[in-house]
PDB file of N, CA, C and O in Angstrom:
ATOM      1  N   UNK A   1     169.710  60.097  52.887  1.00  0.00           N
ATOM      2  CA  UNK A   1     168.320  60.122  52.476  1.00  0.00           C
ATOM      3  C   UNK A   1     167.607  58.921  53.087  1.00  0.00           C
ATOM      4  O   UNK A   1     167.842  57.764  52.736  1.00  0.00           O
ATOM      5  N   UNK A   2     166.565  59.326  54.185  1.00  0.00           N
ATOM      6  CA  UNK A   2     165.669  57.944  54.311  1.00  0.00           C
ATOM      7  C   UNK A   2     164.814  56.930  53.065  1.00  0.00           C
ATOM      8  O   UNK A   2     164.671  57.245  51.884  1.00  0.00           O
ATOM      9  N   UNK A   3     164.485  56.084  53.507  1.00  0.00           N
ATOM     10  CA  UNK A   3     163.787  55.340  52.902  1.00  0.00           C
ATOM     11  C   UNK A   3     162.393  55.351  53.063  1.00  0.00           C
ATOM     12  O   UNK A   3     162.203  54.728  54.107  1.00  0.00           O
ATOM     13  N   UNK A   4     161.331  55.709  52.616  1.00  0.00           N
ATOM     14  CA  UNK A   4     159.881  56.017  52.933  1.00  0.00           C
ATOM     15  C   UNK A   4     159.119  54.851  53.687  1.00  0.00           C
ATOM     16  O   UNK A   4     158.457  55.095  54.696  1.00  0.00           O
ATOM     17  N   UNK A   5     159.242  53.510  53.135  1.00  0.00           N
ATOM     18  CA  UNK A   5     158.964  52.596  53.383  1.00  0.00           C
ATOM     19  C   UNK A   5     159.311  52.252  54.529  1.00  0.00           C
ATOM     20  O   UNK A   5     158.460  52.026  55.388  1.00  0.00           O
ATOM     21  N   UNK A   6     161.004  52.113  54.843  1.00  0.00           N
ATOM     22  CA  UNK A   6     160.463  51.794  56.322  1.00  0.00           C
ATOM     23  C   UNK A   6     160.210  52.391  57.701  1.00  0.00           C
ATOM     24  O   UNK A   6     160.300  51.952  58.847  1.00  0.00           O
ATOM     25  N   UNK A   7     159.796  53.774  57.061  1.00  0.00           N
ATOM     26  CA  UNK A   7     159.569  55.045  58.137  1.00  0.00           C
ATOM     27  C   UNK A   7     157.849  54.631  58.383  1.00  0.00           C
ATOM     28  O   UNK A   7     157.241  54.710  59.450  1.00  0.00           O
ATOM     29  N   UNK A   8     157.243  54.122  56.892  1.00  0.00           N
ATOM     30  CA  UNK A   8     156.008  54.287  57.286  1.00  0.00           C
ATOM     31  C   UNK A   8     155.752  52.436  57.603  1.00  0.00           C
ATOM     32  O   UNK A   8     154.945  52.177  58.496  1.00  0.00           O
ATOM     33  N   UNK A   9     156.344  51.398  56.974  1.00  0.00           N
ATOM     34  CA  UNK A   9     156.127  50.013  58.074  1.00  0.00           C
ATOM     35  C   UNK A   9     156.515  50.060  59.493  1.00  0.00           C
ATOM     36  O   UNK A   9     155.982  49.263  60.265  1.00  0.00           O
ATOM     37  N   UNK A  10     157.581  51.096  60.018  1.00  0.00           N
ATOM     38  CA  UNK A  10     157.479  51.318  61.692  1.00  0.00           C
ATOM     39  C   UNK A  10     156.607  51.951  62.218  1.00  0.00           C
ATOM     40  O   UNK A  10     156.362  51.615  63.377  1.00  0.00           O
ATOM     41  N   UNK A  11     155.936  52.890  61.738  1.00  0.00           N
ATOM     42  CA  UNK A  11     154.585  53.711  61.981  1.00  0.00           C
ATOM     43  C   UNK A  11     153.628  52.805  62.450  1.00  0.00           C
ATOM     44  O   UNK A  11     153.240  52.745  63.616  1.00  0.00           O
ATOM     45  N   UNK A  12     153.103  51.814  61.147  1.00  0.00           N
ATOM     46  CA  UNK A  12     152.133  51.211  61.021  1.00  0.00           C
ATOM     47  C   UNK A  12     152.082  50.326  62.547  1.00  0.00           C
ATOM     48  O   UNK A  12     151.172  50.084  63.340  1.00  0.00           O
ATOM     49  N   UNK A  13     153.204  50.070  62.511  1.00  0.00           N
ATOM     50  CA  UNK A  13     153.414  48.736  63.329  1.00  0.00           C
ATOM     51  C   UNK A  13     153.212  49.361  65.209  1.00  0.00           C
ATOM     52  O   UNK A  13     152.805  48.757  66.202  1.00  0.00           O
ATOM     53  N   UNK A  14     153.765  50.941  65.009  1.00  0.00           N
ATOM     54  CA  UNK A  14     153.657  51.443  66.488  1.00  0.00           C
ATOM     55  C   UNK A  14     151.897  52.145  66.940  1.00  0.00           C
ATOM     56  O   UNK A  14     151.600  52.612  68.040  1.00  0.00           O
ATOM     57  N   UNK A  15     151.039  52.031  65.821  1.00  0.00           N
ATOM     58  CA  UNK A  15     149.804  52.067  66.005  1.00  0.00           C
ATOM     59  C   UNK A  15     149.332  51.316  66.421  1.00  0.00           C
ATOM     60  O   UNK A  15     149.731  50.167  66.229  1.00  0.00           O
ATOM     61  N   UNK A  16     147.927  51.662  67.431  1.00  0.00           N
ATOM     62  CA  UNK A  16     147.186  50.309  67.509  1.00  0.00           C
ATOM     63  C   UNK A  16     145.947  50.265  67.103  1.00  0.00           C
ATOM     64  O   UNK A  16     145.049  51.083  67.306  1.00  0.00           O
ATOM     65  N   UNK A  17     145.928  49.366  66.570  1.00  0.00           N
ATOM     66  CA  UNK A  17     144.493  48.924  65.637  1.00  0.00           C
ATOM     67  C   UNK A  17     143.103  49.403  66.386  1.00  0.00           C
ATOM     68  O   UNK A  17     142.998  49.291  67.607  1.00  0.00           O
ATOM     69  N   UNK A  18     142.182  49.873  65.678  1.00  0.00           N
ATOM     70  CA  UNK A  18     140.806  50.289  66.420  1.00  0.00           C
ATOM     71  C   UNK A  18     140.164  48.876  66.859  1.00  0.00           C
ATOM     72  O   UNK A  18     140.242  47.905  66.107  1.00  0.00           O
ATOM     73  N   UNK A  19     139.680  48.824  67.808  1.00  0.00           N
ATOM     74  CA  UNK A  19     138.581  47.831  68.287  1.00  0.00           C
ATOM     75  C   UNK A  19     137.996  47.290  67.208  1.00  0.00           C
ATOM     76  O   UNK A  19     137.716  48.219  66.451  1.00  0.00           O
ATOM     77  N   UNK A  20     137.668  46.259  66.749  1.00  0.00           N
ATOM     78  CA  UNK A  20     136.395  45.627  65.650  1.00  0.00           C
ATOM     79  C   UNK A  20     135.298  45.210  66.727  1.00  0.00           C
ATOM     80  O   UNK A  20     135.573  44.698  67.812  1.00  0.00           O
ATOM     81  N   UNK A  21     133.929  45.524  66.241  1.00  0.00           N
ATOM     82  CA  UNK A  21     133.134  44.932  66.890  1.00  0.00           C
ATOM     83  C   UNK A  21     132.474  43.808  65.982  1.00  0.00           C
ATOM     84  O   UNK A  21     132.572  43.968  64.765  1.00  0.00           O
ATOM     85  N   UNK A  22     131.951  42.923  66.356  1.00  0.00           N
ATOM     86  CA  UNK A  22     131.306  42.186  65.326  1.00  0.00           C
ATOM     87  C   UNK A  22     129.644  41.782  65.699  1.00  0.00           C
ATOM     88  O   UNK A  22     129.391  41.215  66.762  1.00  0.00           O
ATOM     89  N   UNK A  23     128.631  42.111  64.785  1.00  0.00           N
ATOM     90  CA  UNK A  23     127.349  41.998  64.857  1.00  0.00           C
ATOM     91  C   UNK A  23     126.542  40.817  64.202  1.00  0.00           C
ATOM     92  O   UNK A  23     127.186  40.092  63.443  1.00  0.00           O
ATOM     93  N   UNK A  24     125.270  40.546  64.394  1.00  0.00           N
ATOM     94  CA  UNK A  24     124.801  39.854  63.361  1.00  0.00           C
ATOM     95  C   UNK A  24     124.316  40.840  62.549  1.00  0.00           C
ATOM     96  O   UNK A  24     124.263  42.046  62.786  1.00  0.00           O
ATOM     97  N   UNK A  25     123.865  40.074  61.296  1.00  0.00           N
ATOM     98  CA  UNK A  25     123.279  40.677  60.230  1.00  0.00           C
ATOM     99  C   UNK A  25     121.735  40.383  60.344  1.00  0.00           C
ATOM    100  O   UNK A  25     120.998  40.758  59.431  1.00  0.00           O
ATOM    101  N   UNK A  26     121.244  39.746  61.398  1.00  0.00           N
ATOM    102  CA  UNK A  26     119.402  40.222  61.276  1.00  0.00           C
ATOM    103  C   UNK A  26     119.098  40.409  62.689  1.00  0.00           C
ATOM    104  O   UNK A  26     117.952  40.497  63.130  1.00  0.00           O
ATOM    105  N   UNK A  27     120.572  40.488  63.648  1.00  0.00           N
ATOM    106  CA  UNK A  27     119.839  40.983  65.090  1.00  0.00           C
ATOM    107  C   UNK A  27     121.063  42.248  65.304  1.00  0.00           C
ATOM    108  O   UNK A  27     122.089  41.926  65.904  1.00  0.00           O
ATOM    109  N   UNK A  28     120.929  43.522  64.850  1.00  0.00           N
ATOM    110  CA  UNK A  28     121.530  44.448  65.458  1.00  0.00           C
ATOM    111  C   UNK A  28     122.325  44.963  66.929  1.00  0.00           C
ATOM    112  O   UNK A  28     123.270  45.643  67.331  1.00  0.00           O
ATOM    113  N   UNK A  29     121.306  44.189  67.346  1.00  0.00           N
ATOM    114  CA  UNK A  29     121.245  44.284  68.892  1.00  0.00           C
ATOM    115  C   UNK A  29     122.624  43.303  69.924  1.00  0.00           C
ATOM    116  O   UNK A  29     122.720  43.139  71.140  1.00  0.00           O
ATOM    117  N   UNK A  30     123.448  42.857  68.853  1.00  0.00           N
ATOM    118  CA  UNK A  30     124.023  41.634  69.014  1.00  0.00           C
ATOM    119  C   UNK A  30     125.210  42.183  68.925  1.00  0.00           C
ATOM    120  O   UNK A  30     125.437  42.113  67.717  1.00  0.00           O
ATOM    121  N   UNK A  31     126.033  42.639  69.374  1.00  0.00           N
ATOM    122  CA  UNK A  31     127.522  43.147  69.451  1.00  0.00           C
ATOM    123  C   UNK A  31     128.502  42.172  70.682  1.00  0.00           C
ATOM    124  O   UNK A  31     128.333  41.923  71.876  1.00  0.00           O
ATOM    125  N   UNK A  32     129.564  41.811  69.668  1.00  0.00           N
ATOM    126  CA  UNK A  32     130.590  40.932  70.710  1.00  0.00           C
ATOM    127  C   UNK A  32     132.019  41.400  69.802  1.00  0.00           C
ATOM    128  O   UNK A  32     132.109  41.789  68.638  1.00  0.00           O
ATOM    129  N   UNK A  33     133.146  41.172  70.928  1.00  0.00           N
ATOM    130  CA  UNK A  33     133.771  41.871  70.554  1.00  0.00           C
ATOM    131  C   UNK A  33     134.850  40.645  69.499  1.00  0.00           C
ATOM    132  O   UNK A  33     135.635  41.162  68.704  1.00  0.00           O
ATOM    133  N   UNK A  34     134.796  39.320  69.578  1.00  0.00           N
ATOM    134  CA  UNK A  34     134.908  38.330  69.144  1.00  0.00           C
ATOM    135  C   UNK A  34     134.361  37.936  67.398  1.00  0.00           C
ATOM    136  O   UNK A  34     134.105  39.045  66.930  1.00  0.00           O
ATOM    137  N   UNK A  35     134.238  37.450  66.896  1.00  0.00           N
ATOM    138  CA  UNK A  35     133.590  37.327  65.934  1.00  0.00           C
ATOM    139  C   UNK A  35     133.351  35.201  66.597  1.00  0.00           C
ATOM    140  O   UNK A  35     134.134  34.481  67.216  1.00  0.00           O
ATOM    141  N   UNK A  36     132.003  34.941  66.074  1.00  0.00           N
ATOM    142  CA  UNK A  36     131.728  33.418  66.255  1.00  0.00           C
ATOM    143  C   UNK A  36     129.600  33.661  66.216  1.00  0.00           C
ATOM    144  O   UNK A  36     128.992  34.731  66.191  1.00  0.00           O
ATOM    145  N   UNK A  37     129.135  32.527  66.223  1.00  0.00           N
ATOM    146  CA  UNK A  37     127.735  32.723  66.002  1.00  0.00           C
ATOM    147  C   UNK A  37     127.062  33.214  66.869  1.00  0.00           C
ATOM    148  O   UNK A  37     127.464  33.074  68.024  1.00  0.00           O
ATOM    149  N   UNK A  38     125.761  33.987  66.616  1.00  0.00           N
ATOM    150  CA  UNK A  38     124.870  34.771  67.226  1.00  0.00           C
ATOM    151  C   UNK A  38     124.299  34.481  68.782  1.00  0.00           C
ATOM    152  O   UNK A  38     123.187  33.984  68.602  1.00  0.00           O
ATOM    153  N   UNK A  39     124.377  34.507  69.224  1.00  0.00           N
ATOM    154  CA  UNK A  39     123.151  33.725  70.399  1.00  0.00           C
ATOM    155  C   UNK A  39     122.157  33.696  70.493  1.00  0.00           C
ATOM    156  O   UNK A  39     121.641  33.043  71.399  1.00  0.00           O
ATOM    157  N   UNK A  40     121.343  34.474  69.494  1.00  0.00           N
ATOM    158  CA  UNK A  40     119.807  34.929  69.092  1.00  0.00           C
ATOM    159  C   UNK A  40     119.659  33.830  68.199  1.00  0.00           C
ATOM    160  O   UNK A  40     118.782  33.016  68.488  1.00  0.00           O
ATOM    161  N   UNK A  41     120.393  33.625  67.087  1.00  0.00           N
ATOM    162  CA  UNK A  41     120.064  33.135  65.745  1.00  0.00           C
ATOM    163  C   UNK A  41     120.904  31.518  65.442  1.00  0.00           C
ATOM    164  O   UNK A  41     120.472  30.403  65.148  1.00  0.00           O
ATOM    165  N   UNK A  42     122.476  32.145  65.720  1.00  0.00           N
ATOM    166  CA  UNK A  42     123.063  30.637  65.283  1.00  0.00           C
ATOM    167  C   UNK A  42     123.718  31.424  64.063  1.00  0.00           C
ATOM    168  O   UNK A  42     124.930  31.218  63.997  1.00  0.00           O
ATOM    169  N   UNK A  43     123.223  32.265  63.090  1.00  0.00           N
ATOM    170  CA  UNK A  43     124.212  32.868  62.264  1.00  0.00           C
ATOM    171  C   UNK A  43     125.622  33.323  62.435  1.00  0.00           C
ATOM    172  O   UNK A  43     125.872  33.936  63.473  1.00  0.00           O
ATOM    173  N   UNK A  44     126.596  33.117  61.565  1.00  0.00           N
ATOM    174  CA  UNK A  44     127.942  33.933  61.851  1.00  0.00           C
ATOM    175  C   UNK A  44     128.074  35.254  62.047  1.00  0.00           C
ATOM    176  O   UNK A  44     127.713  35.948  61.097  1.00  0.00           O
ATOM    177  N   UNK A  45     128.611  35.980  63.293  1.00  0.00           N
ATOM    178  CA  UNK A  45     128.368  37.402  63.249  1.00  0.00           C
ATOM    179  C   UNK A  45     129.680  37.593  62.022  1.00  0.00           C
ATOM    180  O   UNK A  45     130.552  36.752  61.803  1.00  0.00           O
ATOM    181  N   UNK A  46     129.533  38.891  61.346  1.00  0.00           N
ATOM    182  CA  UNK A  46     130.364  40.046  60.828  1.00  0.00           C
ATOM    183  C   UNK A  46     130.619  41.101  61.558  1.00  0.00           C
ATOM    184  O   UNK A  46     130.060  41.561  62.554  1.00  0.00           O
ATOM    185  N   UNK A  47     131.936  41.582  60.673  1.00  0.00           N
ATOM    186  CA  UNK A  47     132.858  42.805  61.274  1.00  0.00           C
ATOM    187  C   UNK A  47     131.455  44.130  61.172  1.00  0.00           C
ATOM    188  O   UNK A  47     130.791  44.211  60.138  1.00  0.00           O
ATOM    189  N   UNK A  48     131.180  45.080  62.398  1.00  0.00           N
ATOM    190  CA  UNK A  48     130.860  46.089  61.860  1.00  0.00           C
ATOM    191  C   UNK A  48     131.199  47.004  60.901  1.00  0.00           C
ATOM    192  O   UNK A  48     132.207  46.887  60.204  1.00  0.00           O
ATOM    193  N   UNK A  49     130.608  47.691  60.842  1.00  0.00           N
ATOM    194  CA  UNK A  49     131.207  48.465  58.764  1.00  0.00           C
ATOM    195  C   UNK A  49     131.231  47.910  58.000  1.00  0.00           C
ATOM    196  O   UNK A  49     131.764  48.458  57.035  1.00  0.00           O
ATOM    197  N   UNK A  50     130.723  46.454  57.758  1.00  0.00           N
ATOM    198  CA  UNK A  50     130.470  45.827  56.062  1.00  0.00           C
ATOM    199  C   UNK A  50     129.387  46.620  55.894  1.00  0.00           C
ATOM    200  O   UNK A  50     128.900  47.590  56.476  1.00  0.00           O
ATOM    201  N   UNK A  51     128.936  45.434  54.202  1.00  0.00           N
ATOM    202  CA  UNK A  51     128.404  46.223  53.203  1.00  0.00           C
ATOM    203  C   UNK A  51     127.236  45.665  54.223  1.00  0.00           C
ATOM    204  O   UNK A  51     126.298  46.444  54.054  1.00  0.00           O
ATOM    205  N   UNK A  52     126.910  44.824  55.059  1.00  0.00           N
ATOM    206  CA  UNK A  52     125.507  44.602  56.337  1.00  0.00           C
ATOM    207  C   UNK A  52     125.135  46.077  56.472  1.00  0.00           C
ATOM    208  O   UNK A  52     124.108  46.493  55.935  1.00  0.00           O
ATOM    209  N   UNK A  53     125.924  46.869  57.162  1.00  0.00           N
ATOM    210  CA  UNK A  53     125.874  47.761  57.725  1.00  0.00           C
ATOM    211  C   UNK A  53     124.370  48.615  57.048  1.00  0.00           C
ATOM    212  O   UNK A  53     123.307  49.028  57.511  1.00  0.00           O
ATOM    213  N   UNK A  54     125.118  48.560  55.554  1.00  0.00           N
ATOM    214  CA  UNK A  54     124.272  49.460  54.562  1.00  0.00           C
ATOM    215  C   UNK A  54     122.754  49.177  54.525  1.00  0.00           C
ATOM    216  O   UNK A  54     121.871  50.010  54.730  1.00  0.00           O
ATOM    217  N   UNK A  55     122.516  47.279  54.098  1.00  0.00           N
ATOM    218  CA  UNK A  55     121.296  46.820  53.988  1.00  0.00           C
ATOM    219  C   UNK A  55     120.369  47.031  55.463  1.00  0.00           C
ATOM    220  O   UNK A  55     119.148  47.185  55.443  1.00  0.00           O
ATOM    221  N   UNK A  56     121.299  47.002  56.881  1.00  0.00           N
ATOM    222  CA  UNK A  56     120.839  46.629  57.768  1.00  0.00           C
ATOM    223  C   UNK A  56     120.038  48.544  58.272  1.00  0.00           C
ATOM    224  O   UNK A  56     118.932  48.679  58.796  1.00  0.00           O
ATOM    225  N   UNK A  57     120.740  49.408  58.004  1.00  0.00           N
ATOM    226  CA  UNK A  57     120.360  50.757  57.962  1.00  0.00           C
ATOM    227  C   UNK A  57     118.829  50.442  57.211  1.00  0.00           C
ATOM    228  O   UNK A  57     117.742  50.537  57.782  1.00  0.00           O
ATOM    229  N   UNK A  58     119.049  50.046  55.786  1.00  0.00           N
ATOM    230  CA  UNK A  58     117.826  50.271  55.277  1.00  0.00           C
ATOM    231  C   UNK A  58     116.589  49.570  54.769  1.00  0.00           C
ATOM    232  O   UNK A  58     115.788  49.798  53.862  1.00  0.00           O
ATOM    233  N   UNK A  59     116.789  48.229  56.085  1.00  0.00           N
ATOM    234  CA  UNK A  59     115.704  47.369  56.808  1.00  0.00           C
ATOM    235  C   UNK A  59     115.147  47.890  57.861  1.00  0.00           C
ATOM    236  O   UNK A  59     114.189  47.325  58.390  1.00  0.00           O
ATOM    237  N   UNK A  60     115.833  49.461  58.508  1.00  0.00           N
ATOM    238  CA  UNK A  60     115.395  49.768  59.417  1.00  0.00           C
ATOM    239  C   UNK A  60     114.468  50.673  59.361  1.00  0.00           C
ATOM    240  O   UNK A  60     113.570  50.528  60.190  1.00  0.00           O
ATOM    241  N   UNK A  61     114.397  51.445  58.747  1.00  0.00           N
ATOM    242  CA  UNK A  61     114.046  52.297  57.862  1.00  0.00           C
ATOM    243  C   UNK A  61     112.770  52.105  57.179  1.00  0.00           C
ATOM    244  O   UNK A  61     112.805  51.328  56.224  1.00  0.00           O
ATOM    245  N   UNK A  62     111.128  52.901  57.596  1.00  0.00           N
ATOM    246  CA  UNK A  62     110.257  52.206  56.895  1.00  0.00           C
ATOM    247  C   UNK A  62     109.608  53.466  55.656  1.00  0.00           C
ATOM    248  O   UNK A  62     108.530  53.429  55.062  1.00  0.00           O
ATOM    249  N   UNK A  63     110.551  54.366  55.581  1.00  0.00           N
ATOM    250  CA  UNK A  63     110.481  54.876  54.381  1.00  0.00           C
ATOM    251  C   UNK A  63     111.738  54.287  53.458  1.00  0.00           C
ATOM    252  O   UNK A  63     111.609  54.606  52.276  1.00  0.00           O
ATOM    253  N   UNK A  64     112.567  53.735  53.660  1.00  0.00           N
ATOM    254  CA  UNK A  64     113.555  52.837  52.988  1.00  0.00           C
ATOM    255  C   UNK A  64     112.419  51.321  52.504  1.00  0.00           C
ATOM    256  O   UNK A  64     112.511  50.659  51.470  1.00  0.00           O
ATOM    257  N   UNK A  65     111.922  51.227  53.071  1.00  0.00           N
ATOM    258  CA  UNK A  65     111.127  49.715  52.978  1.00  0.00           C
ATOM    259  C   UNK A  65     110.110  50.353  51.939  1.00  0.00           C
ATOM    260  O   UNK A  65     110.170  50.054  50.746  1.00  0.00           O
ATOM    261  N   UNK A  66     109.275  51.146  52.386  1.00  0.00           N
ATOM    262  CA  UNK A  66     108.115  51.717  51.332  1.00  0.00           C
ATOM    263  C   UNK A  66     108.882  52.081  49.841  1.00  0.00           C
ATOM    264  O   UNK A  66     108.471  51.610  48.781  1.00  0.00           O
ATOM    265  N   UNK A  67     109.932  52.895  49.924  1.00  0.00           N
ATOM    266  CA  UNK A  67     110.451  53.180  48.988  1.00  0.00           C
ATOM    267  C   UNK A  67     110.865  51.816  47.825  1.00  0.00           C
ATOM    268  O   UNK A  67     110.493  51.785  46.652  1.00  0.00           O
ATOM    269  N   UNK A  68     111.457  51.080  48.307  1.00  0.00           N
ATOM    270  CA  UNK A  68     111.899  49.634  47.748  1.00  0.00           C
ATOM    271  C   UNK A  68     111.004  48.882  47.165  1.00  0.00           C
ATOM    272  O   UNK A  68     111.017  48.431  46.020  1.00  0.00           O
ATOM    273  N   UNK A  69     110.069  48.739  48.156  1.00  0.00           N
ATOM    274  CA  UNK A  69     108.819  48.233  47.328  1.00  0.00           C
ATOM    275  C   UNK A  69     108.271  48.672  46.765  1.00  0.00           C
ATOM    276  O   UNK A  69     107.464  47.978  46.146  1.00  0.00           O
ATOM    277  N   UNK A  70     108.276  50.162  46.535  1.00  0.00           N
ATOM    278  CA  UNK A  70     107.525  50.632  44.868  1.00  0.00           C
ATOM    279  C   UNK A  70     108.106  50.405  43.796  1.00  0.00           C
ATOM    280  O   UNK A  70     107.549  50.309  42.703  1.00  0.00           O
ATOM    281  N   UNK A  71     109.475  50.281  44.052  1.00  0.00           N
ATOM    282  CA  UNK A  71     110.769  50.229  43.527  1.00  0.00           C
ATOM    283  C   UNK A  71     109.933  48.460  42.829  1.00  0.00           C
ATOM    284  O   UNK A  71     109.148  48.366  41.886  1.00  0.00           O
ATOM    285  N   UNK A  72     110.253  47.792  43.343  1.00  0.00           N
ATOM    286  CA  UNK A  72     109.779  46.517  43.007  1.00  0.00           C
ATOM    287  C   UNK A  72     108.739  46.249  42.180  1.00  0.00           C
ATOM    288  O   UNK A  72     108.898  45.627  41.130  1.00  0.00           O
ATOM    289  N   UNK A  73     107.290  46.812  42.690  1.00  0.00           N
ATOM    290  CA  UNK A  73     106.417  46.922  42.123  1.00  0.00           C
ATOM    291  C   UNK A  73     106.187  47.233  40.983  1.00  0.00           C
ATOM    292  O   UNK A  73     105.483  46.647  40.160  1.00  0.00           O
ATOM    293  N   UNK A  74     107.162  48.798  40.817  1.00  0.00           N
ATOM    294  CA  UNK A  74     107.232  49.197  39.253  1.00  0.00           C
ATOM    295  C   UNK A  74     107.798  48.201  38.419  1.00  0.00           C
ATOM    296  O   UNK A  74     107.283  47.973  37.324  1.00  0.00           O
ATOM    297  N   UNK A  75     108.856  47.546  38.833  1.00  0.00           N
ATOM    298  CA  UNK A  75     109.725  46.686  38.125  1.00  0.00           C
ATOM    299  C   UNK A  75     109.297  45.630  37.581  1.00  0.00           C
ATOM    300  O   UNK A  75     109.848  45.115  36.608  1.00  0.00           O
ATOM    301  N   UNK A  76     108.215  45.159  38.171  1.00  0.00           N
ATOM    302  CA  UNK A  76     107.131  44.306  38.200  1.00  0.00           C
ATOM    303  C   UNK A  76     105.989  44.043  36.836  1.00  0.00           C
ATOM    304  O   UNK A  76     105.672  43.174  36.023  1.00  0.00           O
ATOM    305  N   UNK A  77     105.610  45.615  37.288  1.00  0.00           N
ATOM    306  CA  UNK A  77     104.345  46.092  36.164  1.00  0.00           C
ATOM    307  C   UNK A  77     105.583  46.201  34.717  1.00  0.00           C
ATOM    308  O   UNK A  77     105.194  45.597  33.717  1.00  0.00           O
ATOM    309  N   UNK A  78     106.749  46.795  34.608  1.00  0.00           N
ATOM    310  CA  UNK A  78     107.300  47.570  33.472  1.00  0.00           C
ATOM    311  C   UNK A  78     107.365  45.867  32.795  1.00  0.00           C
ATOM    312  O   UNK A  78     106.942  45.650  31.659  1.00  0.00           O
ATOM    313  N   UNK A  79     107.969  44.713  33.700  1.00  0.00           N
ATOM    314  CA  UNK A  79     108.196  43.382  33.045  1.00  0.00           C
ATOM    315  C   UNK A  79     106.722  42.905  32.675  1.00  0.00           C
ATOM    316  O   UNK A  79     106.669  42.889  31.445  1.00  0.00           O
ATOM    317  N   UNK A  80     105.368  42.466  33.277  1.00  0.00           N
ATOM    318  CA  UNK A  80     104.687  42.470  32.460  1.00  0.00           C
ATOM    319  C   UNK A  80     103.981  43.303  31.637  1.00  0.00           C
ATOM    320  O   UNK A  80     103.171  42.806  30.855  1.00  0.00           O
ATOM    321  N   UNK A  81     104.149  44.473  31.680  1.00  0.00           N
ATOM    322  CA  UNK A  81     103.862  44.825  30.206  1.00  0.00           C
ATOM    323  C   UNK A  81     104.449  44.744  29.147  1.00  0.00           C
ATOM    324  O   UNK A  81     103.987  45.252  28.125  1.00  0.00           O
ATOM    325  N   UNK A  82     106.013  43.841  29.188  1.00  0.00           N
ATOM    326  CA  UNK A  82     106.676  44.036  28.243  1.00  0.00           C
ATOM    327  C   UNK A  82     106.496  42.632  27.168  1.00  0.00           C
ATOM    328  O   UNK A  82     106.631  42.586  25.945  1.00  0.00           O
ATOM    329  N   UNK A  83     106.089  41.382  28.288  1.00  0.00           N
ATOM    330  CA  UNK A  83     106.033  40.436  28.184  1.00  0.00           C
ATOM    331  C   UNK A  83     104.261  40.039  27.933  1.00  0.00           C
ATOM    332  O   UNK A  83     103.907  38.871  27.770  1.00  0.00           O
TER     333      UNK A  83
END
């Protein structure tokens, strides 16, 4: 009877890892395949596919932006009227 474990730690190990790219988080436009600071900004880039990814989609986005700020606004009015 094999052992599961080390059928699937030799697997792992005979794969090869996908590329990471790494971006900034306020210049999109900024892909290196390294991770170290921006050349635009001076910020630390991140791995593509963080949770950036998500916010940075919906900074782009100007029905994401309109949407947010009503979002805000309401949040706004509901606190002073409560106060």
């Amino acid at each position: 009877m094999r052992s599961g474990g080390a059928c699937c730690a030799r697997n792992n190990m005979s794969s090869p890892q996908p590329a990471t790219n790494y971006t900034c988080p306020m210049h999109k436009t900024v892909r290196q395949p390294n991770p170290g600071p921006c050349p635009v900004c001076g910020m630390a880039l991140v791995p593509e596919g963080t949770r950036f990814a998500m916010v940075r989609h919906m900074l782009s986005s100007p029905m994401h932006i309109a949407v947010m700020g009503a979002i805000m606004v309401a949040l706004m009015a509901a606190v002073m009227m409560m106060g």
